[in-house]
Every structure is written in C-alpha cells, then in structure tokens.
C-alpha positions, 0 to 999 in steps of 0.5 A, spaced: 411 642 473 412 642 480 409 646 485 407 647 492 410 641 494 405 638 489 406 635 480 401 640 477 400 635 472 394 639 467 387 644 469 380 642 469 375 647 469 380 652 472 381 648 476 389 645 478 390 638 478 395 635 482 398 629 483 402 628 490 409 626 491 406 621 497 402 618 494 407 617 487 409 610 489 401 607 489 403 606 481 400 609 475 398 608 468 398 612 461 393 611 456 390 613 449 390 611 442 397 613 438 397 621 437 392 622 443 398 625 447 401 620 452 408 622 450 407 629 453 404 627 460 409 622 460 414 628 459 411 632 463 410 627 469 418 626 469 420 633 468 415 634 476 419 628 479 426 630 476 424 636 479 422 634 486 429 630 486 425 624 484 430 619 480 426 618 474 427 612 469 424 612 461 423 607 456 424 612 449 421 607 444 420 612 439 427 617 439 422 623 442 424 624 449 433 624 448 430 632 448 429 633 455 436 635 455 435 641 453 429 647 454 423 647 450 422 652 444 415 655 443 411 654 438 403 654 437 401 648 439 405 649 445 403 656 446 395 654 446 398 650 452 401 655 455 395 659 455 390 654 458 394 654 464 391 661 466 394 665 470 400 661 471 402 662 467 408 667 467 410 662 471 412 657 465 418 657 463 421 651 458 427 648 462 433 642 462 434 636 465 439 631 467 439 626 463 443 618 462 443 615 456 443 608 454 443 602 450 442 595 450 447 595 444 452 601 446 448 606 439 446 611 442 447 611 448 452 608 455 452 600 454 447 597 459 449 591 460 447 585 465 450 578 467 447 571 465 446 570 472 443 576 475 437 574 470 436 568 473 433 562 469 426 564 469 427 570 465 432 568 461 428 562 459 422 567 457 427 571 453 430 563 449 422 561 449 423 555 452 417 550 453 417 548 460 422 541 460 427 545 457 426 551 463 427 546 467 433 544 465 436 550 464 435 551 472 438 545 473 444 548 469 445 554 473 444 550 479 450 545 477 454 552 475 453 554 483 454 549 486 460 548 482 462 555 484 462 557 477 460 565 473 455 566 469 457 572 466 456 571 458 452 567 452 458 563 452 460 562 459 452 558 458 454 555 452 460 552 456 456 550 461 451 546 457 457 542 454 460 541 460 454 538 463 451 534 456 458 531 457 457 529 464 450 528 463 451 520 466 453 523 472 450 529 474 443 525 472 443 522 479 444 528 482 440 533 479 434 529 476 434 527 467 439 531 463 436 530 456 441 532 452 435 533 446 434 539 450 440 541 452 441 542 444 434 546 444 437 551 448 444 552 445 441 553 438 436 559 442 442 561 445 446 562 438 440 566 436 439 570 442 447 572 440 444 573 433 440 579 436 445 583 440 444 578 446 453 577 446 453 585 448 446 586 453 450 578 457 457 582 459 461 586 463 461 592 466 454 590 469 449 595 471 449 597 479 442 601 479 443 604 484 448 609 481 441 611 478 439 613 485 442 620 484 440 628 484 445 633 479 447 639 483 441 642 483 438 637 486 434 634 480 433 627 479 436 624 474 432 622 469 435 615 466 433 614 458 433 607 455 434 608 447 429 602 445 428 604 438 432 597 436 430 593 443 423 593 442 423 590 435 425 584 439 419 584 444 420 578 448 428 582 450 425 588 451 419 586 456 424 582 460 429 586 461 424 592 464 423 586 468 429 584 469 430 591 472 424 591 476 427 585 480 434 588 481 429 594 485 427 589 489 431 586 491 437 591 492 432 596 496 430 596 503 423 596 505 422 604 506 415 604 508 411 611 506 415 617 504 414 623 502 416 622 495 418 616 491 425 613 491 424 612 484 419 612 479 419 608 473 415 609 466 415 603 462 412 605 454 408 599 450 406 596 456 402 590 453 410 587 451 410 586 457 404 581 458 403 579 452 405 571 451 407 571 458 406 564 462 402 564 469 408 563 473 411 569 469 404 573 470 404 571 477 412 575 478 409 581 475 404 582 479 408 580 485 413 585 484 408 590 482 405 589 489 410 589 493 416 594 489 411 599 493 414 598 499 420 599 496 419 607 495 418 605 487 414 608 483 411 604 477 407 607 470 405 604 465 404 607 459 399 603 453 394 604 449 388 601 452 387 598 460 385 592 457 392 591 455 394 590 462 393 584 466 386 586 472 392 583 478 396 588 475 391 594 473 388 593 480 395 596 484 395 603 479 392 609 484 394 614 479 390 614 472 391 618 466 386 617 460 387 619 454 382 618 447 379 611 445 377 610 438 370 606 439 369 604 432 368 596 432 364 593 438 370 590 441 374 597 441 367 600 443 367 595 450 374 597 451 372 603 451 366 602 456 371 598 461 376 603 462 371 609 463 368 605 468 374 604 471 373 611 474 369 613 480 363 617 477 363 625 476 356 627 476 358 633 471 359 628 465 357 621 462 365 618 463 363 614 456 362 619 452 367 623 454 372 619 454 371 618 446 370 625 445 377 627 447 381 631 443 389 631 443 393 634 450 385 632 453 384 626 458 381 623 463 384 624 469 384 620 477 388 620 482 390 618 489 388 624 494 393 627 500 389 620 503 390 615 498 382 615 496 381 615 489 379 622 486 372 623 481 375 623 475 375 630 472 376 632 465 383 635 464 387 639 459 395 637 459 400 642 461 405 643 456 413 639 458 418 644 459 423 641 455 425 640 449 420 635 444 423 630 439 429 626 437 437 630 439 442 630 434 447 626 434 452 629 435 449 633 442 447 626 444 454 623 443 457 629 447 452 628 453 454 621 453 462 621 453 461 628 458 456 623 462 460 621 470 458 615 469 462 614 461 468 611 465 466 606 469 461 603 463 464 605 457 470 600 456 468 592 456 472 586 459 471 579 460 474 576 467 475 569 468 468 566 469 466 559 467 468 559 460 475 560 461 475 554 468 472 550 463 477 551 457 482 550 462 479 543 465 478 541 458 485 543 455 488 539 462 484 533 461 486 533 454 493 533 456 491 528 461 488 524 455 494 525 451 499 524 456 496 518 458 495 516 451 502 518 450 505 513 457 500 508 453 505 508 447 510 508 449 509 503 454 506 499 448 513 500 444 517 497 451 513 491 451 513 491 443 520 491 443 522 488 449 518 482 446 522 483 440 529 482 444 526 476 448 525 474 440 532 475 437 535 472 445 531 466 444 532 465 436 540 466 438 539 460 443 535 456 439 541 457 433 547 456 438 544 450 440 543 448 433 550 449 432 551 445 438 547 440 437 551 440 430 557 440 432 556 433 437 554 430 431 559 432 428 564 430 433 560 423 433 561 421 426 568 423 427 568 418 433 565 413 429 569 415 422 576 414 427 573 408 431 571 404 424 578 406 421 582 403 427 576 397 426 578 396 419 585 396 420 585 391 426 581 386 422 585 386 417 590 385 419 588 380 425 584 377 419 590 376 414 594 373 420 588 367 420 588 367 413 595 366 413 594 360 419 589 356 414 592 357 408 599 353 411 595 350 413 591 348 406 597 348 403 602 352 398 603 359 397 596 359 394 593 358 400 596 362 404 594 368 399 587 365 399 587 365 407 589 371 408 584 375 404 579 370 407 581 372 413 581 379 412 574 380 409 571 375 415 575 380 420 572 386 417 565 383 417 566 381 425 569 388 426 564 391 424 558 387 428 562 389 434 562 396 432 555 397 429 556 396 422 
C-alpha cells in the first residue's frame, strides 16, 4: 500500500516496514521457493507504485496477475492478512487498477511487436543461437543493410538481405571481411525456425513506442503494463531477450534523471534466471552494464526467481531492495544456497538469519531495504500485506473487453507491412531479371539478324555462283556454236577448193575417170588442211 508517501510493503513485530519511493530506482529482488508467496509481494509492490503514479511493467508468466484489473474479494487467507496489519487495518480497502494487456502473439493481449532492427544483431544472434562466426556475420549483415539504406523490419526482409548478400558475397568480401555463405545458410535455417515460433508476428509493425508506457489514468495511478508470458516463456532464449531487449529501449530513450523522488518506471522480471542462463560473456557483461546504468535513468528493476544464486554477483551486487522468502534446505547444495543468501543481509541481533530463512511460512520473508539515506536496513522478519486487487487469472471475456476499450487498441492493433528491404530488394531482383531477359532477348535477336543476314549473303552468293555458272555455260556454248559455224564454212570451203584441185589433176592424169578421182582426192586432202588450220 501506499502511504505516507511511503510503499508499506508488510509488519514486522509490529512494526511497518516501508520501501521509499526515492530509493525504488536502487532495483530490487524477490525471491523464494515455488508456493512461498513471491506473487503476492509482487502484486502488492505494483499496486503501491501504480499508486504512487509510478508506471509499472510485469511479466505474467502464470495467468495470476491479468486480475489486478478488478478489486479483490475477501477470503480467509486473505483476511488472516488483513488482521496481522494491526490497527491499520480499516484502512485496507480491495481496489482496481489501470491495466494493458499484451502479447507477443496478439492472444491475450495488445500484439507487441518490434523491428529486426531495433533488436540489434547482438541480441538477435542470441535469440538464432549462433556461434560466434555466424554473429559476426549477421553484424556484417545489418551493417551492409545500413550502409545500403535498407529497413530491417521483419523475418523476411533478414532473409532477403541474407540472399542478397550470398549472391553479392564475392564483391561485399573486399569491403566488409569473408562472407561464408556456410554461415549465411546456418542463419536463414534459424531464421525459418524462429518464424516456426512466433518470431513472423514479434518482427513487424506497429512497433512499440515505450514511451506510450510512461502514463498515469485519470486518477494519477501508474498504468500497469502486463505481458501475458504463458506461451513466451516455453521459449526461453525469446523471453529472456525480449526482457532485454526492453531494458535497452529504456536506455537509450531515457535522458539521464538523476535522484527522483520516485522512479519513472519500475520493472518486474518473473523466472529471472531465464534471463542469465546460457548467456554469453559479452551478453553477461550488457546485462550488468544496463542494470548499472538504467538507474540514472530513473527505472527501477526487480527480479523475481527462486534462489539469489540464479542472479549472476555483477548484477545481485546493484539490487538495494530485498525480499527473501523460504528456501528449502534438504540437500547440501540447497543448504549452502540457503546460507548464502541469509548472509547476504546485514545481521539482526534478534535472530539467526540462516534458520529463519528455512523456517519461513507462506506470506513471511525476510526483508532489507535501502533506508531515507540509501544504507542497507538490518533484516527484519516480515509478514506481507495482502494486495488489493483481484488474485488469479481474468475470464476471457472481461480480458477481451479490457483490450478492444484500451487507448491504445487503435494504434497497435492492426498490422501493416511498409516498403522495406524485402520489397527494394524484390523490386532489384525482378528489374535485373528484366534487365537479363531484356538483354537475353536483344541477344536473340541479334543472334536471329546476324543468322539471317548470313543467310541472305548465303542465297546472294549462291545466286551469283549459278548465274555465273549460266555464264560460264552460255559462252561455252556460244563458243561451240562459233566453232560448229567456223567448221561447217571450213568443210564446205575445202571441198569445194579440194574438188577444184582434184579436178585440175584428174585432167591432168586423164579421162573422166581421173577427174572424178581427183576431185575426191582433192576434196578429202582440203578437209584435212582445213581442219589443221582451224584446230581439228
């Protein structure tokens, strides 16, 4: 509750322990074995903050906390609560609060939604579970998409710029370092399995603006932002990326704020030991960075696990604000969990923090806190104060009508897909492939000109060598007429001088006898020298 300027948080021999506002932004943890209570000192640490107009973000990873929208209602564990908080306790009144809905995949609540861009390679190579080549290779990529001018928006304007650069990996090489298309194949096959998991809905648009999470209702109430994690956390690596991913968000988009009288926003992070587990040193090492830092910032940070060991000592070290619930201590290893985390705390003379700590019952926990000057309490032993709203899951359709009457329905409710590198590439691809069938095209037919020009020359030249052949006959023919003619006038000529000489010598050899003779002799001896003088 929220009171005196103060979050009451439980009692402790009779005595009210509070957490100030001022000192909120120091971070937090909640911790305890399964059943020990951590939902309910989560419920009742949001409902102070919303009350004191802190903006408040929380992870539902069980269903258990979409009630904060309506008042609680009285029951007996809840009244035993009620009772321990002494006189106070006809102040206690079960109360409402303003609450968002959302979903990574638009089930149960607003679709939350981001760009591949705005996650960064980093983080996205943690979600892809890549090895360190193939991280570098997907920096590469985005850094080829920027210098390009190119939108990462969604899965597959990634997977467009992975084939664009395996197609152009020759050139790109020279200027960005090897491009192993082995890897580039690794990463469109985790890129396809991620989509398999929801990934196509979380990388689209609208993406969140967080800052429409910085507001207060008209009661001056922080909102309380609630992520329905009932699927996303079945995909750990997601989830625990995505909380970062938020956490960076904050970072950069808030200015330095300094010390506040309250936070600008508090965050609490449900099965916190998803967000370290399996994570790389570089990734360790941002982590620890933002939590350090986002302080500064005026965010608050909470985590909520089982056991301290889950949370990395870089990180534990930065978080002021305590609540310890029961350990169990049944095995050595759960035994020396136990006395790490009791000695955490600063000693109370009062009573052995070890056995305490095992000994807790359901709603108890020990409790440390950073005082009005920012020094760590002695622990205390602490009874919860009961939340004022609602416990457990919200009907459907309660749910459903929360989220269509949401301000914010409008504006992240409807999907669109805006020109980005998919669609520029697409269009490269069909204009080069144009440009390739229009050149294939031009090659053809200027393959078909030349064949049929070839052609023509073909036919011309096969007509000049008939028609000279026709020539060529034609003179010869005319030749053998010439010849033909020329013999014919030569016979006729010689016979006709022959028989003159023939007749000459047959008067002269005598009688008619001779003169026939002669002639013939004549005749054939003309022939003869006719022919030698005309080439036969």
């Amino acid at each position: 509750m929220y009171q005196d300027n103060k979050i009451w948080l439980g009692m402790s021999g009779g005595e009210k322990v509070y957490i100030y506002p001022r000192m909120a932004n120091r971070h937090g943890m909640i911790a305890g074995a399964t059943g020990t209570g951590k939902t309910i000192t989560l419920k009742v640490l949001a409902e102070s903050f919303s009350d004191c107009g802190v903006p408040v973000f929380l992870a539902d990873v069980k269903g258990d906390l979409a009630g904060m929208c309506r008042p609680g209602v009285i029951s007996e564990n809840l009244q035993k609560r009620i009772d321990a908080m002494g006189p106070d306790r006809e102040g206690f009144a079960f109360d409402a609060f303003p609450v968002t809905y959302w979903d990574v995949y638009a089930q149960k609540g607003l679709p939350l939604r981001t760009t591949i861009s705005e996650m960064g390679p980093l983080l996205l190579s943690r979600i892809l579970d890549l090895n360190d080549t193939q991280s570098d290779i997907l920096t590469i990529i985005f850094k080829i998409a920027d210098d390009e001018g190119l939108l990462l928006i969604d899965t597959k304007d990634l997977k467009a710029m992975i084939q664009y650069v395996g197609e152009n990996a020759k050139e790109l090489t020279l200027q960005y370092g090897n491009i192993a298309k082995p890897s580039l194949g690794a990463i469109t096959r985790a890129i396809i399995a991620l989509e398999s998991e929801g990934g196509e809905l979380f990388f689209s648009e609208p993406a969140l603006n967080i800052s429409d999470w910085f507001c207060r209702d008209r009661e001056g109430k922080g909102v309380i932002q609630i992520l329905d994690c009932q699927t996303l956390v079945n995909k750990p690596t997601m989830y625990a990326t995505f909380l970062l991913w938020m956490l960076s968000e904050l970072f950069e988009l808030l200015p330095e704020a300094g010390d506040l009288d309250a936070p600008k926003m508090v965050f609490f992070f449900d099965e916190a030991h998803l967000l370290f587990s399996n994570a790389s040193k570089t990734l360790l090492t941002k982590i620890e960075q933002v939590v350090k830092l986002i302080r500064s910032k005026g965010v608050g940070i909470y985590f909520i696990t089982q056991s301290p060991k889950d949370i990395p000592d870089g990180v534990l070290a930065q978080l002021g604000n305590k609540v310890q619930h029961a350990l169990h201590a049944y095995t050595p290893s759960e035994q020396k969990g136990a006395k790490a985390a009791a000695q955490s705390f600063r000693v109370n003379p009062d009573f052995d923090t070890y056995d305490t700590l095992i000994n807790l019952g359901i709603g108890e926990a020990l409790v440390s806190v950073l005082d009005e000057s920012g020094v760590p309490t002695v622990v205390q032993k602490c009874d919860i104060l009961p939340p004022q709203s609602q416990m457990g899951a919200l009907d459907d359709t309660e749910r459903e009508r929360q989220i269509k009457n949401n301000i914010l329905y409008t504006k992240y409710n409807d999907y669109f897909d805006r020109d980005s590198a998919y669609e520029f590439l697409e269009r490269l691809h069909i204009a080069n492939a144009e440009a390739a069938e229009k050149a294939k095209q031009a090659a053809a037919e200027e393959k078909q000109r030349l064949k049929e020009e070839a052609a023509a020359e073909k036919a011309r030249q096969k007509e000049l060598a008939a028609a000279q052949r026709e020539e060529e006959r034609r003179q010869a023919a005319g030749q053998r007429a010439v010849k033909s003619a020329a013999k014919s006038v030569a016979n006729s000529a010689a016979g006709t001088v022959g028989r003159e000489l023939g007749n000459a010598i047959g008067k002269t050899v005598g009688g008619s006898f001779g003169k026939k003779l002669g002639g013939n002799v004549g005749a054939a001896l003309g022939r003869g020298l006719i022919g030698t003088l005309f080439g036969r």
